[in-house]
KOLGU-4560 file (N, C-alpha, C; in nm, 3 decimals, padded with zeros to 5 digits):
<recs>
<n_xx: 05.833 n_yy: 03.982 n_zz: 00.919 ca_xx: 05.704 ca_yy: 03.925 ca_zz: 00.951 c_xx: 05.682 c_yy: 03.940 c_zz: 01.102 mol: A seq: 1 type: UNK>
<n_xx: 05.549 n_yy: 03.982 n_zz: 01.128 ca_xx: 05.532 ca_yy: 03.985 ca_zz: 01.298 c_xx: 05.485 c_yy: 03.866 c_zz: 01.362 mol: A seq: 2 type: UNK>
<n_xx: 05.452 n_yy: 03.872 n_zz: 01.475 ca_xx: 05.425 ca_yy: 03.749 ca_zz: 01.566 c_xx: 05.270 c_yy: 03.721 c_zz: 01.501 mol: A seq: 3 type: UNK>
<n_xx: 05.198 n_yy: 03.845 n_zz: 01.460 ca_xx: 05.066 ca_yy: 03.786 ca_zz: 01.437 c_xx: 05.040 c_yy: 03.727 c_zz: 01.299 mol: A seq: 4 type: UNK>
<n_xx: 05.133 n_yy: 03.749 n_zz: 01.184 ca_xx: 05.106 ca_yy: 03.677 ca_zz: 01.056 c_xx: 05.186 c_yy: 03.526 c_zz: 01.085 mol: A seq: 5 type: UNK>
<n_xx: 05.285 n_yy: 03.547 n_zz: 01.186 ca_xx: 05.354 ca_yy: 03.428 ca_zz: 01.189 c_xx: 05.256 c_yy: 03.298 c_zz: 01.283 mol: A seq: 6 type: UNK>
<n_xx: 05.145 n_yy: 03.374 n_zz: 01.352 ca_xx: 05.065 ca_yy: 03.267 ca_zz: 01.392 c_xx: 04.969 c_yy: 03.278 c_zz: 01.290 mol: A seq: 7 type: UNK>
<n_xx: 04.926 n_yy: 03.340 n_zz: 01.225 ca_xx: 04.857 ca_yy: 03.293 ca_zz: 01.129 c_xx: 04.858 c_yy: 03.158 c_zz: 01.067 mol: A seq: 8 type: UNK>
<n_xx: 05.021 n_yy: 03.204 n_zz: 00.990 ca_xx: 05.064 ca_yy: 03.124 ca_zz: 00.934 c_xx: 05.072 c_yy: 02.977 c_zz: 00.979 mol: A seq: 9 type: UNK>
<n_xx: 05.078 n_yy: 02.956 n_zz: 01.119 ca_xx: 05.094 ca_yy: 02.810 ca_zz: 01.175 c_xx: 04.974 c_yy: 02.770 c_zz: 01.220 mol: A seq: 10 type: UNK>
<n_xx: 04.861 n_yy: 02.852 n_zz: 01.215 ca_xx: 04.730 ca_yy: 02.810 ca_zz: 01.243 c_xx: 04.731 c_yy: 02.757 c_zz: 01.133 mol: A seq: 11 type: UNK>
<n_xx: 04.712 n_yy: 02.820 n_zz: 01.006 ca_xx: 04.675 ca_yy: 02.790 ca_zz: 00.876 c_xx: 04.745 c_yy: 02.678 c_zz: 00.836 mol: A seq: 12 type: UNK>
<n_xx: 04.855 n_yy: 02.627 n_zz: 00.886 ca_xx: 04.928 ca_yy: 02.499 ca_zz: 00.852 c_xx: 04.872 c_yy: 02.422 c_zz: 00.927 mol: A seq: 13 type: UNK>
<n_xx: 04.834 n_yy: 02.409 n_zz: 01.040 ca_xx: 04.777 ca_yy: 02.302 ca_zz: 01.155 c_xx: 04.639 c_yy: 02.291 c_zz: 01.066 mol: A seq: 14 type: UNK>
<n_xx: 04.550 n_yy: 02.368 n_zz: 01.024 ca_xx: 04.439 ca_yy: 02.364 ca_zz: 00.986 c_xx: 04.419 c_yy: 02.277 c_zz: 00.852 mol: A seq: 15 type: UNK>
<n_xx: 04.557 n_yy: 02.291 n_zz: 00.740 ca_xx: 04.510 ca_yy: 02.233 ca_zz: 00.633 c_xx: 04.596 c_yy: 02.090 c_zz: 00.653 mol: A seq: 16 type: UNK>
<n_xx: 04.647 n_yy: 02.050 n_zz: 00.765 ca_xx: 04.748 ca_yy: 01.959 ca_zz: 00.812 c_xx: 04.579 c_yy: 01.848 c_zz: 00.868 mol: A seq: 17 type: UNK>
<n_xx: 04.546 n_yy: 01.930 n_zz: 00.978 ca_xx: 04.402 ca_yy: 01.816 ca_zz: 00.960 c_xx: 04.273 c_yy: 01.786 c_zz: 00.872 mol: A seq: 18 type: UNK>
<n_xx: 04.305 n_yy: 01.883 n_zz: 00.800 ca_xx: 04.190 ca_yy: 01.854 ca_zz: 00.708 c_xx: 04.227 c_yy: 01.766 c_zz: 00.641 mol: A seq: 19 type: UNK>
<n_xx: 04.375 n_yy: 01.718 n_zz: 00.589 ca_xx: 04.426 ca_yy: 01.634 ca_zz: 00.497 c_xx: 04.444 c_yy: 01.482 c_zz: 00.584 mol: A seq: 20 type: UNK>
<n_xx: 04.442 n_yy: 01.507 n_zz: 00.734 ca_xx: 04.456 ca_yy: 01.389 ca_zz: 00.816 c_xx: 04.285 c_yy: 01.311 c_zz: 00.817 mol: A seq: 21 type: UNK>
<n_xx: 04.220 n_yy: 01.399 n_zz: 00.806 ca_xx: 04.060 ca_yy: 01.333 ca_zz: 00.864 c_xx: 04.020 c_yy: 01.223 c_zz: 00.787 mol: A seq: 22 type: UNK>
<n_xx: 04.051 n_yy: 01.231 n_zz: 00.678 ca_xx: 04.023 ca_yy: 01.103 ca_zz: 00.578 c_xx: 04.090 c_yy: 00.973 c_zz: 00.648 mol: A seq: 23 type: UNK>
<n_xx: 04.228 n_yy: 00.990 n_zz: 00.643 ca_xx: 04.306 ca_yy: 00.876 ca_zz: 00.698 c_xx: 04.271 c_yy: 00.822 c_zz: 00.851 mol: A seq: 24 type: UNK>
<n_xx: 04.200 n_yy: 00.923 n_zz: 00.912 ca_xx: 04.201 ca_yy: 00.844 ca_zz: 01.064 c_xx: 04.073 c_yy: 00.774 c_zz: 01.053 mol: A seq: 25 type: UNK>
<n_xx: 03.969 n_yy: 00.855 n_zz: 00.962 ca_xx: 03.765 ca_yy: 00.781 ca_zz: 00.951 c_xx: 03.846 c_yy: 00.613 c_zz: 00.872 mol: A seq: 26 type: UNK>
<n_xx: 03.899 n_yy: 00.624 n_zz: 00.754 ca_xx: 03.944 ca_yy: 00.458 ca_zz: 00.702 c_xx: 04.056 c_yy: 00.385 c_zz: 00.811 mol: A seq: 27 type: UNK>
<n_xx: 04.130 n_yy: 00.430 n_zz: 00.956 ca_xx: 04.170 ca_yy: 00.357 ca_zz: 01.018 c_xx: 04.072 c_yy: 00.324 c_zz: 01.093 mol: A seq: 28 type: UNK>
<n_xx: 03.934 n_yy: 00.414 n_zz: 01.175 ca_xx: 03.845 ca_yy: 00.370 ca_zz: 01.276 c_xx: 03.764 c_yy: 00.282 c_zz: 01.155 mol: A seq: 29 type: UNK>
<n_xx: 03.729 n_yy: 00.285 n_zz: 01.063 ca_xx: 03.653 ca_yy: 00.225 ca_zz: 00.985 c_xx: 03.722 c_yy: 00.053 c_zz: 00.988 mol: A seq: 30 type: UNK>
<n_xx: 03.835 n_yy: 00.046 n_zz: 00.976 ca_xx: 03.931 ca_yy: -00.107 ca_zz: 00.973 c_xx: 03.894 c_yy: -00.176 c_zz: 01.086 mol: A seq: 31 type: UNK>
<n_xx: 03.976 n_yy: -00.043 n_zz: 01.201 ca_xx: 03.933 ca_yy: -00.105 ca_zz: 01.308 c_xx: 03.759 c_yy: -00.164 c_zz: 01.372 mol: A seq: 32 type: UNK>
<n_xx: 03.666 n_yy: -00.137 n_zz: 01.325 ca_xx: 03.511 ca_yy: -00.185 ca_zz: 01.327 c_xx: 03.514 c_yy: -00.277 c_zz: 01.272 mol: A seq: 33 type: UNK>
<n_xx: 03.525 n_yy: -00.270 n_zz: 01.107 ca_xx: 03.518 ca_yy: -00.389 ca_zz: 01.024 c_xx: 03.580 c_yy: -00.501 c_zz: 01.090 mol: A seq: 34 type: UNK>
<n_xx: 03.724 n_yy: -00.466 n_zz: 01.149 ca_xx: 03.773 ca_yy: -00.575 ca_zz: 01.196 c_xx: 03.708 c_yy: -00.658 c_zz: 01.318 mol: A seq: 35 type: UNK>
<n_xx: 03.665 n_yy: -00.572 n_zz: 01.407 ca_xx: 03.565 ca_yy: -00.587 ca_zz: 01.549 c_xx: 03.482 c_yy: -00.708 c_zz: 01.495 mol: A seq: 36 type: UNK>
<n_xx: 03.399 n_yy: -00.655 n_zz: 01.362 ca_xx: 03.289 ca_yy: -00.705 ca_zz: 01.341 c_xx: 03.292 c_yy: -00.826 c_zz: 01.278 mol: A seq: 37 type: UNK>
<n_xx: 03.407 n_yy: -00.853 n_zz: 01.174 ca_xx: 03.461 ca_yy: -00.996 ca_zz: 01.162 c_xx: 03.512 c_yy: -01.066 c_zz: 01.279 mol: A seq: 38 type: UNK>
<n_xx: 03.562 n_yy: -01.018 n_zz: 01.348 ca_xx: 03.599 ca_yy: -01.122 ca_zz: 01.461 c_xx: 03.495 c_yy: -01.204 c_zz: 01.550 mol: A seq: 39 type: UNK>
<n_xx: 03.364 n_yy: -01.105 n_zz: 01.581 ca_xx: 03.239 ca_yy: -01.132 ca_zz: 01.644 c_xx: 03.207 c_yy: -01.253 c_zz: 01.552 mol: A seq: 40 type: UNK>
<n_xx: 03.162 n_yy: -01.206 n_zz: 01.440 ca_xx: 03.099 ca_yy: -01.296 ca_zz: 01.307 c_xx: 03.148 c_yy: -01.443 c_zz: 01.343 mol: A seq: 41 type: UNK>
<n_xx: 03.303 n_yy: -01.393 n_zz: 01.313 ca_xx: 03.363 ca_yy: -01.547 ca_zz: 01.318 c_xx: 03.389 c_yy: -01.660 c_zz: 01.450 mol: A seq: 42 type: UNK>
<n_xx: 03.327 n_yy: -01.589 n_zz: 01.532 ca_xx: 03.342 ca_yy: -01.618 ca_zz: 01.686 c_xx: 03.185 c_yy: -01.679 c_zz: 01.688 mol: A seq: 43 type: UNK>
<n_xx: 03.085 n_yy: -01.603 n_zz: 01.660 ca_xx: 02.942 ca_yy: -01.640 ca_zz: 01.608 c_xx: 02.949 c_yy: -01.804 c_zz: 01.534 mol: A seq: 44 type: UNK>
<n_xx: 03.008 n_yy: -01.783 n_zz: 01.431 ca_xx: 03.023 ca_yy: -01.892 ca_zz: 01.320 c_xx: 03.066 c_yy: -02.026 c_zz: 01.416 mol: A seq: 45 type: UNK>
<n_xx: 03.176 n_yy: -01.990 n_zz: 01.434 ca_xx: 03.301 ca_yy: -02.099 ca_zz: 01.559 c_xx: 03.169 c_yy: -02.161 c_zz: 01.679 mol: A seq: 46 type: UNK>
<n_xx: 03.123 n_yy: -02.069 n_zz: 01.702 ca_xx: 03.035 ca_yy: -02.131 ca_zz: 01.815 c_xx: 02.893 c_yy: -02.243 c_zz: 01.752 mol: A seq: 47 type: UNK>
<n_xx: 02.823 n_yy: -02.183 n_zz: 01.645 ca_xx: 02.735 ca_yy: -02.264 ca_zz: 01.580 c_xx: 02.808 c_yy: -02.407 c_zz: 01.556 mol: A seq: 48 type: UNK>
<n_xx: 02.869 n_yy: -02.379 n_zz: 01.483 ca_xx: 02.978 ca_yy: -02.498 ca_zz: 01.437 c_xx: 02.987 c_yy: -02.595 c_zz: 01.532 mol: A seq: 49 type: UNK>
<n_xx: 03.021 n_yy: -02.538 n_zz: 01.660 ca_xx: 03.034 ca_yy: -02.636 ca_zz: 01.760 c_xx: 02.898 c_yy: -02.696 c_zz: 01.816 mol: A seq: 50 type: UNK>
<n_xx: 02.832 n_yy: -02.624 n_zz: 01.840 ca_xx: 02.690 ca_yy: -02.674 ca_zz: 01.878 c_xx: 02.631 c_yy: -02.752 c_zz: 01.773 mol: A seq: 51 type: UNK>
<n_xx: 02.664 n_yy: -02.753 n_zz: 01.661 ca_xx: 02.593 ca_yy: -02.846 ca_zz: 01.563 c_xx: 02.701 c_yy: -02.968 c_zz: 01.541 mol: A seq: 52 type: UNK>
<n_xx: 02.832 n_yy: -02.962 n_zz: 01.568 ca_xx: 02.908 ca_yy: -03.090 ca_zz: 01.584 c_xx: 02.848 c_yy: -03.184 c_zz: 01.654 mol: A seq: 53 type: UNK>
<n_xx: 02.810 n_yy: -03.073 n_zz: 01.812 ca_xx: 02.823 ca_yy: -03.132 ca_zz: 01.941 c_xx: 02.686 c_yy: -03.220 c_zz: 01.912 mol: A seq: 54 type: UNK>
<n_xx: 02.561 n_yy: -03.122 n_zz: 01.839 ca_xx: 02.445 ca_yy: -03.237 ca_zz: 01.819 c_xx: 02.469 c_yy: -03.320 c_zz: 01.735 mol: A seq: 55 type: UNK>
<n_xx: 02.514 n_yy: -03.332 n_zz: 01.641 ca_xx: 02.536 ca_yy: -03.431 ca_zz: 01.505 c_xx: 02.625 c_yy: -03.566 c_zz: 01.651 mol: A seq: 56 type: UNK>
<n_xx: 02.754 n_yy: -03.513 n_zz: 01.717 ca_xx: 02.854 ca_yy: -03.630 ca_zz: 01.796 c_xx: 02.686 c_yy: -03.721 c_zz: 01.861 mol: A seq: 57 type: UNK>
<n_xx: 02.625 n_yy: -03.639 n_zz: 01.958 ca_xx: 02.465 ca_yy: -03.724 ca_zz: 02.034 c_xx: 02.395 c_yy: -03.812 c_zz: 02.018 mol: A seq: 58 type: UNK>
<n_xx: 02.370 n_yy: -03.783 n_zz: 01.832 ca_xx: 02.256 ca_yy: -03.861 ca_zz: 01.760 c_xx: 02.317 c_yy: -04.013 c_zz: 01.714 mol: A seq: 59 type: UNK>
</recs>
């Protein structure tokens, strides 16, 4: 085998090596958002909560 089928060959492995990775990294950035976005939410939530304690403690 020469140098040029033998890079072929390792292109063609790198190539079907990320095509099989791309799925797995979009559902890790995808976790990581979802997760972002629950944390905001619940940070959102945490804060109402308190402001409506804090008016309910006033009255």
């Amino acid at each position: 085998m020469n140098n040029k089928q033998t890079i072929q060959k390792i292109v063609a492995a790198f190539f079907a090596i990320m095509v099989a990775a791309h799925p797995m990294q979009a559902q890790f950035l995808k976790n990581i958002i979802n997760n972002v976005k629950q944390t905001a939410s619940a940070r959102a939530n945490d804060k109402a909560a308190q402001a409506t304690n804090s008016a309910i403690d006033k009255a």
